[in-house]
C-alpha atoms as an extended CHARMM CRD file, in Angstrom:
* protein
*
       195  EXT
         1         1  UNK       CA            133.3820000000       92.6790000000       72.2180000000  PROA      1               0.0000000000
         2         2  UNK       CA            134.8040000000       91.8770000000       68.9490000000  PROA      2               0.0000000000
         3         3  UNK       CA            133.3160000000       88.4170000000       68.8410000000  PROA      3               0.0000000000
         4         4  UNK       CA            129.9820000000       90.1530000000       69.8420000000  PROA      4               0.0000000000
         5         5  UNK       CA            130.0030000000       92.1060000000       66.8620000000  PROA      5               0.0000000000
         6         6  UNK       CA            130.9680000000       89.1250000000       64.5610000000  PROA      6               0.0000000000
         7         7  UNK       CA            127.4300000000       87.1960000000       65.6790000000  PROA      7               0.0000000000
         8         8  UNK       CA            125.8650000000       89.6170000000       63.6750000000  PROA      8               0.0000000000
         9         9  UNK       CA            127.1210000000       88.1950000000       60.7070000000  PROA      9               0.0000000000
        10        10  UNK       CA            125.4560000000       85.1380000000       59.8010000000  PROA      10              0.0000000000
        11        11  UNK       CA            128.9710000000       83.4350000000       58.1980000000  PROA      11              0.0000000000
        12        12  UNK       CA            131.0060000000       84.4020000000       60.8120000000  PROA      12              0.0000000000
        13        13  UNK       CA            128.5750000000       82.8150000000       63.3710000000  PROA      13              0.0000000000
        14        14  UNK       CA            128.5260000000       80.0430000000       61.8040000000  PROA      14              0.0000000000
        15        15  UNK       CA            132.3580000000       79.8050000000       62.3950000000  PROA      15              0.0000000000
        16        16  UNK       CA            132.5020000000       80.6520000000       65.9040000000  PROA      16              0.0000000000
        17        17  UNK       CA            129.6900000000       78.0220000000       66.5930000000  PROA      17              0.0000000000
        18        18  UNK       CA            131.4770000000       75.1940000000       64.8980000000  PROA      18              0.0000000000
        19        19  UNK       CA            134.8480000000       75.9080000000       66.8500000000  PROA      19              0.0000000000
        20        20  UNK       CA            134.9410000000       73.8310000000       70.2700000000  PROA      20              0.0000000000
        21        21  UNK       CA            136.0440000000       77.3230000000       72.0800000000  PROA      21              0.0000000000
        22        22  UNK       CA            132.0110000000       78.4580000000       71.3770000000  PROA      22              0.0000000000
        23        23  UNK       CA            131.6060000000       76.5250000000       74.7360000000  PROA      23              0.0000000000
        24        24  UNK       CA            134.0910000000       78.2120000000       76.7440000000  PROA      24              0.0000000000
        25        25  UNK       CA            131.4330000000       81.3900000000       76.7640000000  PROA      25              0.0000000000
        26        26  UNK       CA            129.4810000000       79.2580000000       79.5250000000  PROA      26              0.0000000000
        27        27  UNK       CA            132.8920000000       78.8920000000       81.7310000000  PROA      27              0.0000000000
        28        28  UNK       CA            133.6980000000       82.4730000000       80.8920000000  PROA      28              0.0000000000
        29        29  UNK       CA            130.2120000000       83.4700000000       82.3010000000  PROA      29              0.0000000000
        30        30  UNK       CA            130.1380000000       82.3330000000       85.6800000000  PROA      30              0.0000000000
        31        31  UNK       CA            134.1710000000       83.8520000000       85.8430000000  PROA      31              0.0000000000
        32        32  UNK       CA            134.2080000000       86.0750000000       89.5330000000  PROA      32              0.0000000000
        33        33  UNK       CA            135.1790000000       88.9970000000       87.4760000000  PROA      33              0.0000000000
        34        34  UNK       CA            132.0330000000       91.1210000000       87.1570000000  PROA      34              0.0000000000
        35        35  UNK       CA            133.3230000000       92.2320000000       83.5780000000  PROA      35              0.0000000000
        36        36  UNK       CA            134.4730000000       89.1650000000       82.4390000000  PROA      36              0.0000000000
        37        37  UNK       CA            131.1240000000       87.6260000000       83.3220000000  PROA      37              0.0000000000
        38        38  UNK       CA            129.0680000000       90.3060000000       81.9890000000  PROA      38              0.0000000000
        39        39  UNK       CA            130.8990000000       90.5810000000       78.4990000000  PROA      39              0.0000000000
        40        40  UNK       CA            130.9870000000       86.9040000000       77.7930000000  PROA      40              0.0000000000
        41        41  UNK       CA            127.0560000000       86.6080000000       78.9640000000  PROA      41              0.0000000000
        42        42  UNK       CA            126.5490000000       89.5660000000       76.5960000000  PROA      42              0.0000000000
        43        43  UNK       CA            128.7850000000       88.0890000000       73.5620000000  PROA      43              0.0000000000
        44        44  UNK       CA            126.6920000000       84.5190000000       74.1090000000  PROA      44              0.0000000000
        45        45  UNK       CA            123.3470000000       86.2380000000       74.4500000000  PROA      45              0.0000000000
        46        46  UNK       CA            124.6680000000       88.1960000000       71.2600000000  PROA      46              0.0000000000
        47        47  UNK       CA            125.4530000000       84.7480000000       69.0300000000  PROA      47              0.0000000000
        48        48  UNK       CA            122.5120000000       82.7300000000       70.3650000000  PROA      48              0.0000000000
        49        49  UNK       CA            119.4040000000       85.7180000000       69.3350000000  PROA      49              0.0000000000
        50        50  UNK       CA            121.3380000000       87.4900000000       66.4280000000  PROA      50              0.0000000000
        51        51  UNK       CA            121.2710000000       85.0900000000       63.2300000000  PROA      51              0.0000000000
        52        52  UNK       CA            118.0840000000       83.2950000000       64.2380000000  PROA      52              0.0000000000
        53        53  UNK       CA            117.5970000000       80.6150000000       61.3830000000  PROA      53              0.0000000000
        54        54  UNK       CA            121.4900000000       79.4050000000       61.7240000000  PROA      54              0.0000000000
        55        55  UNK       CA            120.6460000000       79.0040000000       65.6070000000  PROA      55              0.0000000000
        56        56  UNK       CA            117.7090000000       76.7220000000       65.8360000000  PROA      56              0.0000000000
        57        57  UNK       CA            119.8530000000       74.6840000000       63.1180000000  PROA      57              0.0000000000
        58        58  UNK       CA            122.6270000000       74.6790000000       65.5880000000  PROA      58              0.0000000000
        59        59  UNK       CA            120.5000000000       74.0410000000       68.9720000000  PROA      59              0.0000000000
        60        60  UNK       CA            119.0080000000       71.0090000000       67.1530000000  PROA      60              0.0000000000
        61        61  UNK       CA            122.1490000000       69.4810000000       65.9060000000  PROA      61              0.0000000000
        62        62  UNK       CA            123.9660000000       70.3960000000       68.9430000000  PROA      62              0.0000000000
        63        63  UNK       CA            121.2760000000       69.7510000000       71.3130000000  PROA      63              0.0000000000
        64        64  UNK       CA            122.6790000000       67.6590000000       73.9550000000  PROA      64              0.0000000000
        65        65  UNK       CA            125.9230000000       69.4110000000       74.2310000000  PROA      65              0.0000000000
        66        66  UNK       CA            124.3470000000       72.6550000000       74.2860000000  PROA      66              0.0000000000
        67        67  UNK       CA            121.8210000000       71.9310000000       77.1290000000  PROA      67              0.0000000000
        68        68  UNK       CA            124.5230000000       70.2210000000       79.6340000000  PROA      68              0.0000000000
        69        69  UNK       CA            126.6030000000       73.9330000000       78.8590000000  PROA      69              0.0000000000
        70        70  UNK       CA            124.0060000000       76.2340000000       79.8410000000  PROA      70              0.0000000000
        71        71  UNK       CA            122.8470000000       74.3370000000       82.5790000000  PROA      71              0.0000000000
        72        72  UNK       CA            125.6300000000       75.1970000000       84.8080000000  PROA      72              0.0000000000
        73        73  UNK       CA            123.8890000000       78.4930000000       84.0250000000  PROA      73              0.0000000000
        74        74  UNK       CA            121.1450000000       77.6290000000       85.3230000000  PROA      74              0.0000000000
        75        75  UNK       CA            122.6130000000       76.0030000000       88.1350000000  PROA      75              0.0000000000
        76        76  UNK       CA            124.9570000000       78.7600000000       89.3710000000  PROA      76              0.0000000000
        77        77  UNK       CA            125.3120000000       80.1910000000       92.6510000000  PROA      77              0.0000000000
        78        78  UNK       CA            125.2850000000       83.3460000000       91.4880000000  PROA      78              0.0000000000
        79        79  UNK       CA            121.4500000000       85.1380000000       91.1930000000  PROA      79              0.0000000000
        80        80  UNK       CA            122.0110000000       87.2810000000       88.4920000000  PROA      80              0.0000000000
        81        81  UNK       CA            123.5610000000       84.8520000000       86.2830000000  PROA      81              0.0000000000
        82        82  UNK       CA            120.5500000000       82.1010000000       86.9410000000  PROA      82              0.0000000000
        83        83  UNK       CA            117.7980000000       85.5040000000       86.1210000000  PROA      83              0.0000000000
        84        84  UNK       CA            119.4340000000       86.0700000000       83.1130000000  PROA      84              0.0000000000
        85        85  UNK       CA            119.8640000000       82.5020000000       81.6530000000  PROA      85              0.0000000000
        86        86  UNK       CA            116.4280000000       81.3930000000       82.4120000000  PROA      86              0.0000000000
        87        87  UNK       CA            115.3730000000       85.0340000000       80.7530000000  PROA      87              0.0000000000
        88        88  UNK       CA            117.8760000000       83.6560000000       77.9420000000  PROA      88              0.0000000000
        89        89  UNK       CA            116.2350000000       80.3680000000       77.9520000000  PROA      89              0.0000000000
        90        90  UNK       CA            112.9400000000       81.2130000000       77.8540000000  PROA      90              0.0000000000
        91        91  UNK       CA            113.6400000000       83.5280000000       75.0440000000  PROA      91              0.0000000000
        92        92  UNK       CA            115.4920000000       80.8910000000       72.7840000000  PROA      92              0.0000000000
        93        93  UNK       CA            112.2980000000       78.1460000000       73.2710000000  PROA      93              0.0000000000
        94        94  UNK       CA            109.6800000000       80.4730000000       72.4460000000  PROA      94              0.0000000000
        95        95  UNK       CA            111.2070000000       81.6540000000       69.2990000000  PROA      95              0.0000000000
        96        96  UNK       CA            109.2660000000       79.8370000000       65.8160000000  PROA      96              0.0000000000
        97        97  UNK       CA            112.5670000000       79.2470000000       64.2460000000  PROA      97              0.0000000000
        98        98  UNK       CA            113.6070000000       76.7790000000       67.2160000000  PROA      98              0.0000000000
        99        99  UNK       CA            109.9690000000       75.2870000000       67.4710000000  PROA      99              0.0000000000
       100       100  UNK       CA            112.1610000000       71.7310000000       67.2070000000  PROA      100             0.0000000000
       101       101  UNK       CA            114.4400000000       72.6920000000       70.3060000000  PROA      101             0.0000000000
       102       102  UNK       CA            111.2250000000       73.5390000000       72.2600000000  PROA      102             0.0000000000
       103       103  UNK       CA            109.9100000000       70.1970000000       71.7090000000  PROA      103             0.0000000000
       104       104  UNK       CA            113.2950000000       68.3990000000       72.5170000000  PROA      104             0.0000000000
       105       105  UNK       CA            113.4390000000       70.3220000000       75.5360000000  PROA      105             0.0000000000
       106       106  UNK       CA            109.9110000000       69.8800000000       76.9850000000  PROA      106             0.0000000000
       107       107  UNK       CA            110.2980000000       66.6730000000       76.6010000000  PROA      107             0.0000000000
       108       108  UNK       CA            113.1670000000       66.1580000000       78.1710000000  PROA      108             0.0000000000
       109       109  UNK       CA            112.5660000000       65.0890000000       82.4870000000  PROA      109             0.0000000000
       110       110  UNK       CA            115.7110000000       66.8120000000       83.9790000000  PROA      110             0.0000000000
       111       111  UNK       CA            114.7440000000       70.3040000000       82.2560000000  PROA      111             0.0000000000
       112       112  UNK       CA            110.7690000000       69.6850000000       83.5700000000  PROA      112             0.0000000000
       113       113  UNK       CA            112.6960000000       68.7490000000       87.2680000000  PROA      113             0.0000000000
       114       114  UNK       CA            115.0440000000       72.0910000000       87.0450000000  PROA      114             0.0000000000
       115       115  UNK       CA            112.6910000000       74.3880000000       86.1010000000  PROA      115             0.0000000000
       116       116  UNK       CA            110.4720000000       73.2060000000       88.6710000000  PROA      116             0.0000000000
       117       117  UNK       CA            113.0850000000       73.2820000000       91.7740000000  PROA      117             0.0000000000
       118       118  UNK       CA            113.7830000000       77.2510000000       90.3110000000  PROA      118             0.0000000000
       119       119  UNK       CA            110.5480000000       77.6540000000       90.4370000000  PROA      119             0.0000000000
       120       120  UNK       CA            110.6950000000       77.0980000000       94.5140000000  PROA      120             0.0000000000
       121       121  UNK       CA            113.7540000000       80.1280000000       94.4600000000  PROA      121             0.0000000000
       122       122  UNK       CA            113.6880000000       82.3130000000       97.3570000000  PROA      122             0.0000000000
       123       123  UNK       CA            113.6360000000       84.9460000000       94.6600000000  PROA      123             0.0000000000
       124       124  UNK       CA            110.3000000000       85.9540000000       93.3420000000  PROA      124             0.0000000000
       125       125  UNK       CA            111.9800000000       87.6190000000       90.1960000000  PROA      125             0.0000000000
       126       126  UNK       CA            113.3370000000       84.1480000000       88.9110000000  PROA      126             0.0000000000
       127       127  UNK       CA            110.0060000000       82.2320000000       90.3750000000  PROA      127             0.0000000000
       128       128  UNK       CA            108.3040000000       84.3600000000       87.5520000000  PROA      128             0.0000000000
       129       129  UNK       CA            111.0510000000       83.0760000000       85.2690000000  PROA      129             0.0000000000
       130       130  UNK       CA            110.8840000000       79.6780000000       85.7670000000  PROA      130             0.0000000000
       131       131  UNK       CA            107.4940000000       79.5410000000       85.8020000000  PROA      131             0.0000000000
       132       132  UNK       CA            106.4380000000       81.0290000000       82.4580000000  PROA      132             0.0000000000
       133       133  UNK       CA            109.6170000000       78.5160000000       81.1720000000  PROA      133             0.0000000000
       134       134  UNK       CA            107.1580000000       76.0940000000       82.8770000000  PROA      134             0.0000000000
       135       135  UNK       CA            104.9310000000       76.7170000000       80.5530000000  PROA      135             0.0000000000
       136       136  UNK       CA            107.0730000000       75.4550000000       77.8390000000  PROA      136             0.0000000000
       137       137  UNK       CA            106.3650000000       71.9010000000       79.3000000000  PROA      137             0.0000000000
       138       138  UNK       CA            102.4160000000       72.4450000000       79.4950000000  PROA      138             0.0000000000
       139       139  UNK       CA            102.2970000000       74.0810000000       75.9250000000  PROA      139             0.0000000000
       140       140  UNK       CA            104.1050000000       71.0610000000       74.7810000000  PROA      140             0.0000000000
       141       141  UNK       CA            101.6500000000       69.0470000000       71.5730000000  PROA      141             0.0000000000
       142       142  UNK       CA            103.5850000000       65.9870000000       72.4230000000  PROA      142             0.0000000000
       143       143  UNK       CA            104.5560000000       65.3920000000       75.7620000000  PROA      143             0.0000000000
       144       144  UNK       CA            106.0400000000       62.0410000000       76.9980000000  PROA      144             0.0000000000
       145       145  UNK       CA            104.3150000000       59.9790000000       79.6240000000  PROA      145             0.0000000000
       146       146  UNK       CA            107.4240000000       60.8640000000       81.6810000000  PROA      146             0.0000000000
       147       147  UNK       CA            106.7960000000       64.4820000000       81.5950000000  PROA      147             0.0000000000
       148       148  UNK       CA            103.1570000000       64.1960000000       82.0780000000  PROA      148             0.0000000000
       149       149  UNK       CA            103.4230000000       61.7090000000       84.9680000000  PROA      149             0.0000000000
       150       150  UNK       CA            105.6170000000       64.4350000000       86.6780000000  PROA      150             0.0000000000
       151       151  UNK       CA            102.7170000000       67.0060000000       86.0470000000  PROA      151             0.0000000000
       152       152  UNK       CA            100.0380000000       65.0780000000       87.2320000000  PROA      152             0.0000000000
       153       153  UNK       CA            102.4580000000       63.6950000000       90.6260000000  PROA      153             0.0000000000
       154       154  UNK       CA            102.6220000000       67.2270000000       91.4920000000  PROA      154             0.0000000000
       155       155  UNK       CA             99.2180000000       69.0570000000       90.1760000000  PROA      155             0.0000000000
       156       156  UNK       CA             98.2400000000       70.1830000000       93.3280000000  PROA      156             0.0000000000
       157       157  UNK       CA            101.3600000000       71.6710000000       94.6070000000  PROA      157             0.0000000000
       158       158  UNK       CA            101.9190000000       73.1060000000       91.3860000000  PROA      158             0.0000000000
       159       159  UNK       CA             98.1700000000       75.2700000000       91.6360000000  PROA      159             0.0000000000
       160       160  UNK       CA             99.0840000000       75.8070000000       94.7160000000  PROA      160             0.0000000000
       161       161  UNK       CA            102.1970000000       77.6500000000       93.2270000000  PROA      161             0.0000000000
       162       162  UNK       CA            100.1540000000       79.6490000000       90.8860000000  PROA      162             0.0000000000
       163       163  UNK       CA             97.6130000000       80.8400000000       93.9470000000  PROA      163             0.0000000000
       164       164  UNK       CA            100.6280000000       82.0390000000       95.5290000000  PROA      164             0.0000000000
       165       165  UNK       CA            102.4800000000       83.3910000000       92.9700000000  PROA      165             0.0000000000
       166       166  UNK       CA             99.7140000000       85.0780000000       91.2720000000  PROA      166             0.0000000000
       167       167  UNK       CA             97.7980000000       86.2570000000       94.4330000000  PROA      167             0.0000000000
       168       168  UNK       CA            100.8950000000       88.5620000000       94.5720000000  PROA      168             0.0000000000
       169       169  UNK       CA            100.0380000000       90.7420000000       91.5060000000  PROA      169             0.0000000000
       170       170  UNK       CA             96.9060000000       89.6240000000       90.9210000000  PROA      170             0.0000000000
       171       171  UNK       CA             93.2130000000       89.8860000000       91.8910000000  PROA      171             0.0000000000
       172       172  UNK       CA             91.2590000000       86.5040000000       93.1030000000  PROA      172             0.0000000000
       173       173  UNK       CA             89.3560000000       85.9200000000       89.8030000000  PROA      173             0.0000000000
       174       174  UNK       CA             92.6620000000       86.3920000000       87.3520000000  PROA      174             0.0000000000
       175       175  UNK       CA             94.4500000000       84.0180000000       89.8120000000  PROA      175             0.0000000000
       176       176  UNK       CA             91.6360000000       81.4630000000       89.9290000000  PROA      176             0.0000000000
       177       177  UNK       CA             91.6540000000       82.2110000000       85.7380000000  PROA      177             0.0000000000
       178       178  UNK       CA             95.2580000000       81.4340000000       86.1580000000  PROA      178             0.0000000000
       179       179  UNK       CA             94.7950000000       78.4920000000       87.7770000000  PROA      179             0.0000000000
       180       180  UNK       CA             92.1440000000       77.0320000000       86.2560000000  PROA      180             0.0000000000
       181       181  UNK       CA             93.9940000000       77.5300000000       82.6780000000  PROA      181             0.0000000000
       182       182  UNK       CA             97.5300000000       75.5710000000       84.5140000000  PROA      182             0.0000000000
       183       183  UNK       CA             95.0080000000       72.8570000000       85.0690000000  PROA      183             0.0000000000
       184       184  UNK       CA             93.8920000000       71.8560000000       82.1590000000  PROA      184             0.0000000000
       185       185  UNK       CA             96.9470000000       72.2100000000       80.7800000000  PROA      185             0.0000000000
       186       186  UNK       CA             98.4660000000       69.6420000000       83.2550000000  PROA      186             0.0000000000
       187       187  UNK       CA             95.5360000000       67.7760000000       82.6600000000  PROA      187             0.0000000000
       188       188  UNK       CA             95.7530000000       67.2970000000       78.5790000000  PROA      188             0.0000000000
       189       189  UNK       CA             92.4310000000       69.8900000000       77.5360000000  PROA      189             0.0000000000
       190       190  UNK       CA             94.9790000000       72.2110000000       75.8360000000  PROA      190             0.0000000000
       191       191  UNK       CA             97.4450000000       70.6670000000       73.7560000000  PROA      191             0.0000000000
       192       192  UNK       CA             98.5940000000       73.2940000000       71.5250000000  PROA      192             0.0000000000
       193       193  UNK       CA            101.8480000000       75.4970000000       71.2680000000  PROA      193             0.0000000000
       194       194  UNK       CA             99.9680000000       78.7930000000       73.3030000000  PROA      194             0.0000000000
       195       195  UNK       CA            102.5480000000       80.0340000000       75.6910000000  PROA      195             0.0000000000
């Protein structure tokens, strides 16, 4: 708690992020202890969205590092601890100030290939998640040939995915919409940053 209320202090964020204990957050996360868990998720979520400029300096510089922490996040056993850091995720890439992250991340294979196998959860609520992260990788202005090779290997399943998903809440022509936007996307019509 009283680390949480130090990340709202631009100097004193910059501290904790330099120290090599920052990292221990992500073990502290996936601890068995609901409170534990919840407090250090709270105090990371806290120090990655409060000083925003000093962050997307950080995620660049500390890019690699950063990405193999919170991807035992994303790789946990535990739901609510994968819901919340892909809602943490998504949050931190479509933020201006880390507009450089974004890119490094989209462009990255093993983020496209995670995201993708979350996408097949068995939970609809982090299907959702994963897929508008998803569309980090599509709204990407300069995607590598690795990326879009993936895309275009698995464009069918992947509008497949969107019928399904969006047949759920959605009515036929907003899913075909849907689906016909995801496809030009995958495709290379639409190569801005619209997310």
């Amino acid at each position: 708690m009283m680390l949480r209320e130090c990340s709202r202090h631009e100097v004193l964020t910059k501290t904790i992020l330099e120290m090599d204990h920052f990292h221990n957050l992500f073990h502290y996360v996936q601890e068995p202890s609901f409170e534990i868990s919840a407090d250090a998720f709270l105090t990371l979520k806290g120090i990655l969205l409060n000083c925003k400029p000093l962050i997307g300096k950080y995620l660049n510089s500390n890019y690699e590092r950063f990405i193999t922490s919170f991807q035992m996040l994303l790789n946990s056993e535990n739901y609510l601890i994968r819901r919340q850091a892909l809602r943490l995720m998504h949050t931190l890439l479509t933020e201006p100030l880390n507009r450089s992250f974004a890119q490094s991340y989209a462009s990255d294979v093993r983020n496209l290939k995670q995201v993708m196998s979350m996408m097949k959860d068995s939970s609809h609520g982090i299907q959702v998640k994963a897929f508008e992260t998803f569309q980090i990788f599509l709204a990407c202005p300069e995607r590598p040939a690795s990326v879009s090779h993936i895309l275009a290997k698995n464009r069918e399943k992947l509008l497949k995915f969107v019928r399904e998903l969006f047949a759920v809440e959605n009515g036929e022509i907003e899913t075909e919409a849907k689906q016909e936007e995801i496809k030009q996307r995958i495709d290379r019509k639409s190569s801005t940053w619209r997310i």
